[in-house]
C-alpha positions as CSV (number, residue, x, y, z in Angstrom):
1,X,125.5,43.7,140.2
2,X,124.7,46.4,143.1
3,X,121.0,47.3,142.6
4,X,122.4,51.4,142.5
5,X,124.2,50.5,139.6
6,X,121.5,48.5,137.7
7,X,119.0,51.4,138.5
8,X,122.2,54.0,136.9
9,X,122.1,51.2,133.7
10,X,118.6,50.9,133.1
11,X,117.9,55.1,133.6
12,X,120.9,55.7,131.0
13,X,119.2,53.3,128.3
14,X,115.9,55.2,129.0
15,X,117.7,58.1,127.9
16,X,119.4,56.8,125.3
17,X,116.4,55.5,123.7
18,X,114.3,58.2,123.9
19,X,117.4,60.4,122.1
20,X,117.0,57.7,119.7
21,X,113.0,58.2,119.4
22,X,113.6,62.1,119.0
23,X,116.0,61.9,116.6
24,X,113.8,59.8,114.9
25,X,110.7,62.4,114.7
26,X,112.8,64.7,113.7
27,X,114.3,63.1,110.3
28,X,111.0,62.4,109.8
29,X,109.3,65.8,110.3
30,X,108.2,67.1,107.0
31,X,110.2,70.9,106.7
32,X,108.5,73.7,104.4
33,X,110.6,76.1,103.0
34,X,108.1,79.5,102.6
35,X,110.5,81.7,100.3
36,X,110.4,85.6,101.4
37,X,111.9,87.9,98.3
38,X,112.7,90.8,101.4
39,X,114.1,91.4,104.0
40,X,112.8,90.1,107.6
41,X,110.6,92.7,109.4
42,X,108.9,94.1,106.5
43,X,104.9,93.7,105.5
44,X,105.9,90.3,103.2
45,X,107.4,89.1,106.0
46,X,105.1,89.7,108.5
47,X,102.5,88.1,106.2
48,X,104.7,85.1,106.1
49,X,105.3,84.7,110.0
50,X,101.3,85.6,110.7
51,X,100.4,82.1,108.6
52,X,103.6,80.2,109.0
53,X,102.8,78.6,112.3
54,X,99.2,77.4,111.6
55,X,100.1,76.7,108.2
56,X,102.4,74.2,109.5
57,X,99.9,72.7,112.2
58,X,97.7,72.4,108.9
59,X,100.1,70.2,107.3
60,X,101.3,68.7,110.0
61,X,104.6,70.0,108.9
62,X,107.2,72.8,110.2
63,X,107.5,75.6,108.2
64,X,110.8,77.3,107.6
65,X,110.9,81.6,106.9
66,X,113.8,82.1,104.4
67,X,114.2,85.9,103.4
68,X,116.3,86.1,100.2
69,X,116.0,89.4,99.0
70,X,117.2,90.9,96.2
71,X,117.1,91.6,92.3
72,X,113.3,93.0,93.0
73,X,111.8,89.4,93.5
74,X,114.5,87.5,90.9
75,X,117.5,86.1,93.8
76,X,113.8,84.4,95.5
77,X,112.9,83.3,91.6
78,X,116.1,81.3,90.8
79,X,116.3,79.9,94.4
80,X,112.5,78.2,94.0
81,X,113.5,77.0,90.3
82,X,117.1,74.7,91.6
83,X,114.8,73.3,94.1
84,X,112.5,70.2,93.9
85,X,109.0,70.0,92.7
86,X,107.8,68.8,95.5
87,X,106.0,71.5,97.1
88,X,108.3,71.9,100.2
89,X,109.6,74.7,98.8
90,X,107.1,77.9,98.5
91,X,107.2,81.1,97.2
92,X,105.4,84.0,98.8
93,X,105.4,87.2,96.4
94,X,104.3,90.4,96.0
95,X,102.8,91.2,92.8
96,X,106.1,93.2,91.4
97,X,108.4,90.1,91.2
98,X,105.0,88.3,89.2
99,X,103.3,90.5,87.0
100,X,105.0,93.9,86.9
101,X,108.9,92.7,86.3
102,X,108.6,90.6,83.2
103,X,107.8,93.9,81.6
104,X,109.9,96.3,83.5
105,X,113.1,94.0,83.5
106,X,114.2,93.2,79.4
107,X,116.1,90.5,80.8
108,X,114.5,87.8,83.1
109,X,115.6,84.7,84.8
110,X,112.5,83.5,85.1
111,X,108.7,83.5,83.4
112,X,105.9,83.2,86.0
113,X,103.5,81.3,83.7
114,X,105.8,79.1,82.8
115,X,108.3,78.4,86.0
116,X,105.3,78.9,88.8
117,X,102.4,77.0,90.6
118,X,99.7,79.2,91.6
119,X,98.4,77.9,94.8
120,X,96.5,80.6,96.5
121,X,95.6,84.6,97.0
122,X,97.0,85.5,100.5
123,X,96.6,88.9,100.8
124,X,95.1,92.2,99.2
125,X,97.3,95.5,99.5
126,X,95.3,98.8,98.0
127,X,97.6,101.4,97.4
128,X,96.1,104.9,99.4
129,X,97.1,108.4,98.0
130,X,98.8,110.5,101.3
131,X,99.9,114.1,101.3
132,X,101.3,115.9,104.1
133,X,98.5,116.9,107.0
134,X,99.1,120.7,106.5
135,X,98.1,120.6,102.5
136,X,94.4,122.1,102.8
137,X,93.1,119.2,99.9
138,X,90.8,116.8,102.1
139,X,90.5,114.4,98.9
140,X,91.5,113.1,95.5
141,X,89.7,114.9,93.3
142,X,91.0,118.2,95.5
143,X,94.2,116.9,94.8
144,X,93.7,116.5,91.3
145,X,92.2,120.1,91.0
146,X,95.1,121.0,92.5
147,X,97.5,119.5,89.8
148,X,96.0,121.1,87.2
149,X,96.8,124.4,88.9
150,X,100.5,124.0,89.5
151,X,102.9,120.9,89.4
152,X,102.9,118.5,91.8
153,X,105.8,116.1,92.8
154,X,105.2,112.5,93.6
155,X,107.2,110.0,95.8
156,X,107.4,106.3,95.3
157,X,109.9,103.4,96.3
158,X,111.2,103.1,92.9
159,X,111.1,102.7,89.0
160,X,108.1,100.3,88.4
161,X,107.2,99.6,91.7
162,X,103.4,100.0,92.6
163,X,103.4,103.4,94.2
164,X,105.2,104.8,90.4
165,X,102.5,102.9,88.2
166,X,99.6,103.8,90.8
167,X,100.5,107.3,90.4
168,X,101.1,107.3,86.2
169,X,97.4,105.5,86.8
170,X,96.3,108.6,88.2
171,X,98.2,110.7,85.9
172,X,96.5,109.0,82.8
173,X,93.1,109.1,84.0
174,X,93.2,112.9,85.0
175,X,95.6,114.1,82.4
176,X,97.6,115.7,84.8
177,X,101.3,116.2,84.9
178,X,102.8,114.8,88.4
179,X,107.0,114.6,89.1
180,X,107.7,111.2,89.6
181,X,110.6,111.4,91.8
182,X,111.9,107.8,93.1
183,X,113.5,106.8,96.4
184,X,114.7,103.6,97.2
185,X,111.9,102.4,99.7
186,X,108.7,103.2,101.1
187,X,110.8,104.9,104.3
188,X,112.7,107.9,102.6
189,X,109.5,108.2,100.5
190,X,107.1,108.9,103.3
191,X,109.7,111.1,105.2
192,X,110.3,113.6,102.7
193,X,106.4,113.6,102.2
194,X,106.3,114.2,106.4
195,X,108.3,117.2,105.4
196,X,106.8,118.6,102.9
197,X,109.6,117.7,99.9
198,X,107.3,116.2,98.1
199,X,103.1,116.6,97.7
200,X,102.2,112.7,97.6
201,X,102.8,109.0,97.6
202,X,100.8,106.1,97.2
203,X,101.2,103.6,99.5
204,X,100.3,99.9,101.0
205,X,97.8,100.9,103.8
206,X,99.6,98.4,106.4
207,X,103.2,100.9,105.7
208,X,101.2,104.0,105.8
209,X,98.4,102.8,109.0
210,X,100.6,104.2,111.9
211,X,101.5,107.3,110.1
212,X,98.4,108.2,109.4
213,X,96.5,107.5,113.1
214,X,100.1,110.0,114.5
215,X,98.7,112.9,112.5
216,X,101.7,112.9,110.7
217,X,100.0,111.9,107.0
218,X,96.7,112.6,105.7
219,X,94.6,109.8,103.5
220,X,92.7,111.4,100.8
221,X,91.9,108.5,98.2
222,X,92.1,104.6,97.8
223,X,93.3,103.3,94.5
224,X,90.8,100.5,94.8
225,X,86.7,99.0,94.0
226,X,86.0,99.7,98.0
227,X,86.7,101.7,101.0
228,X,88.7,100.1,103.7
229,X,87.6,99.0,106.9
230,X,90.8,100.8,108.6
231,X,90.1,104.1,107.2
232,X,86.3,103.9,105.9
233,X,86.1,107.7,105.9
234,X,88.5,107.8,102.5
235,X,86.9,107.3,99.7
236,X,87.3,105.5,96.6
237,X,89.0,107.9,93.1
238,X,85.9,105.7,91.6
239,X,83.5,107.3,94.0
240,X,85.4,110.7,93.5
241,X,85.0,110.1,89.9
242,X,87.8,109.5,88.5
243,X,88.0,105.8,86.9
244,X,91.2,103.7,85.9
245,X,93.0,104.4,89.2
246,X,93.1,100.5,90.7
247,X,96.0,99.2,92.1
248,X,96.9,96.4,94.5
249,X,100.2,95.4,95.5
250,X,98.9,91.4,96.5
251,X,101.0,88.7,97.8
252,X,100.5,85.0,96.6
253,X,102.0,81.7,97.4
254,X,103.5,80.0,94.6
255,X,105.3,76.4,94.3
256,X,107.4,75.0,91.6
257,X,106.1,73.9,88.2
258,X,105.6,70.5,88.2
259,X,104.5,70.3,91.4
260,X,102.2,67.0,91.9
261,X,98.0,68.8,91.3
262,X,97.5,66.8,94.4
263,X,100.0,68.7,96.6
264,X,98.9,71.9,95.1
265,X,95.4,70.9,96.2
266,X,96.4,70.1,99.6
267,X,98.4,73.6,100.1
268,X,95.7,75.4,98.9
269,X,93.1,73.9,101.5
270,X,95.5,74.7,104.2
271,X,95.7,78.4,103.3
272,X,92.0,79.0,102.8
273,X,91.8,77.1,106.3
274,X,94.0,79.5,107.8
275,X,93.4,82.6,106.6
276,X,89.8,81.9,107.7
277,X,90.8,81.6,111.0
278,X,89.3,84.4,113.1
279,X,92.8,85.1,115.2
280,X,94.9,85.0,111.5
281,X,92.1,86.7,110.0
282,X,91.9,89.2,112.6
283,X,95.9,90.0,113.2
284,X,95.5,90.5,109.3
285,X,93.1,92.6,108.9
286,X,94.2,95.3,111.9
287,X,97.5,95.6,109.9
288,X,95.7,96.9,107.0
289,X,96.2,94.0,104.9
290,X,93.1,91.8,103.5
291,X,93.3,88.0,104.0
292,X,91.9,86.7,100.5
293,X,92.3,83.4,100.0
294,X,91.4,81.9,96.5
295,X,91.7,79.0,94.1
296,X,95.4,78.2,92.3
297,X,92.9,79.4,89.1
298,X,92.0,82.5,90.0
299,X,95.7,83.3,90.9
300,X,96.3,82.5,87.8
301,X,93.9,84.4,86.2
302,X,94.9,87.3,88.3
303,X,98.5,86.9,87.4
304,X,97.4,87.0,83.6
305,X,94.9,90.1,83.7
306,X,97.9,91.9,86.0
307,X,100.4,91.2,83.4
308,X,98.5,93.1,81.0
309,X,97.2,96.2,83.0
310,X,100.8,96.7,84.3
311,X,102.7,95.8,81.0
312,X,100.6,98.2,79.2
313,X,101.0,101.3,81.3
314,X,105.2,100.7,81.1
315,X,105.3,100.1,77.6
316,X,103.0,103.2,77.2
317,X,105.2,105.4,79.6
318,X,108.2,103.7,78.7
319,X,109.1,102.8,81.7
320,X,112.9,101.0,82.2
321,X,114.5,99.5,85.2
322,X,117.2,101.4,87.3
């Protein structure tokens, strides 16, 4: 055999054997499926695509972004519950789909206690009171004043969402009488608050951040226990005093029930790595969101205490689904 064809012979095996070696790695790569309940390009997502990546170098695994939005949280719900309970299938959530729509919703597909494995805290999202920058209040407790004077007409992405049952919060503490008047979306909300359509919104501070450094929305209070590092200047309704106004629209990851203890261990420890990594941390935190990692228990026991602060202010208002 002519040595050129002998050299053509033994190159084409090299390649065939490393395609082999490849393909191998890659049937065995372990693949994460991280669950989004919205569409890409929203603050869930961006959440899920800041932590994906290192996540994945934490578990020596490659983690897949699948947006399945729809049904407020529910399409997201019934996809984690036909899958394994192997915990290669994750659910990051917001806190409607979890503790606000087994109340809102008289029919539900699925029950969070029962059907979900808390596995960590991700993120904190405070809901901040806006109004348009040519209304003279400076502050909450203006704004309030200013209720009691003459109606006032509130914005909020829709029936039970956290921007309504932030501002029936308000509404109860202050027994004041504000317009709910429902959009579908933060976008149209905020717009028609731009143009002076409506007097306020509460919303999460990473949807509201470039708005409000434009000029073109005013902060005036922070439905939370502490001021934000964003916007330090805005005070607290607690330090404006007016209690009982304390929302926070978080996002957690969740697995299947059943789900081994040990894997649920292991996830966790990768997401407290991560979110205490200064670049995550930091990318985090100049959206407006809070990294927060916690245990799977005190998930849970947010989960629980959320289901009741939220069930009881729509049973109370009587609050029903579109």
């Amino acid at each position: 055999m002519r040595p050129r064809i002998i050299k053509k012979c033994v190159l084409l095996l090299g390649l065939i054997l490393i395609e082999t070696f490849i393909n191998s790695a890659f049937a065995q790569e372990t693949v994460i499926r991280m669950i989004v309940a919205f569409p890409a390009g929203g603050p869930v997502d961006f959440v899920a695509r800041t932590i994906s990546e290192p996540l994945g170098h934490e578990l020596n695994a490659r983690i897949l972004i699948e947006n399945k939005p729809g049904g407020n949280g529910t399409v997201a719900a019934e996809y984690l519950a036909s899958q394994a309970a192997d915990g290669k299938t994750l659910w990051l959530s917001s806190v409607g789909a979890i503790s606000i729509n087994p109340t809102l919703y008289s029919k539900l597909s699925y029950d969070p206690l029962k059907d979900l494995a808390p596995i960590s805290l991700v993120v904190n999202n405070v809901e901040l009171l806006v109004v348009n920058p040519n209304n003279p209040v400076n502050n909450g407790a203006e704004f309030v004043t200013q209720a009691k004077t003459k109606s006032l007409t509130m914005a909020s992405t829709g029936k039970g969402g956290v921007p309504h049952l932030a501002m029936e919060q308000l509404a109860e503490s202050t027994k004041t009488n504000l317009l709910h008047v429902p959009y579908k979306g933060a976008a149209p909300a905020i717009t028609d608050v731009m143009a002076g359509h409506v007097d306020g919104f509460f919303g999460d501070i990473p949807g509201l951040i470039g708005f409000i450094k434009s000029g073109k929305l005013k902060p005036i209070a922070l439905a939370s226990n502490k001021r934000s590092s964003i916007f330090p200047q805005v005070k607290t309704f607690a330090e404006l005093g007016i209690e009982g106004v304390d929302s926070n629209n978080w996002y957690g990851l969740f697995a299947k029930q059943g789900t081994k203890s040990e894997d649920i261990v292991k996830l966790n420890k990768a997401i407290f790595n991560v979110l205490n990594q200064t670049d995550i941390k930091n990318k985090l935190l100049d959206s407006g969101t809070d990294p927060s990692p916690s245990s799977p228990e005190n998930l849970t026991k947010l989960v629980k205490s959320d289901l009741s602060k939220w069930g009881t202010i729509i049973k109370s208002k009587n609050i029903k689904e579109d």
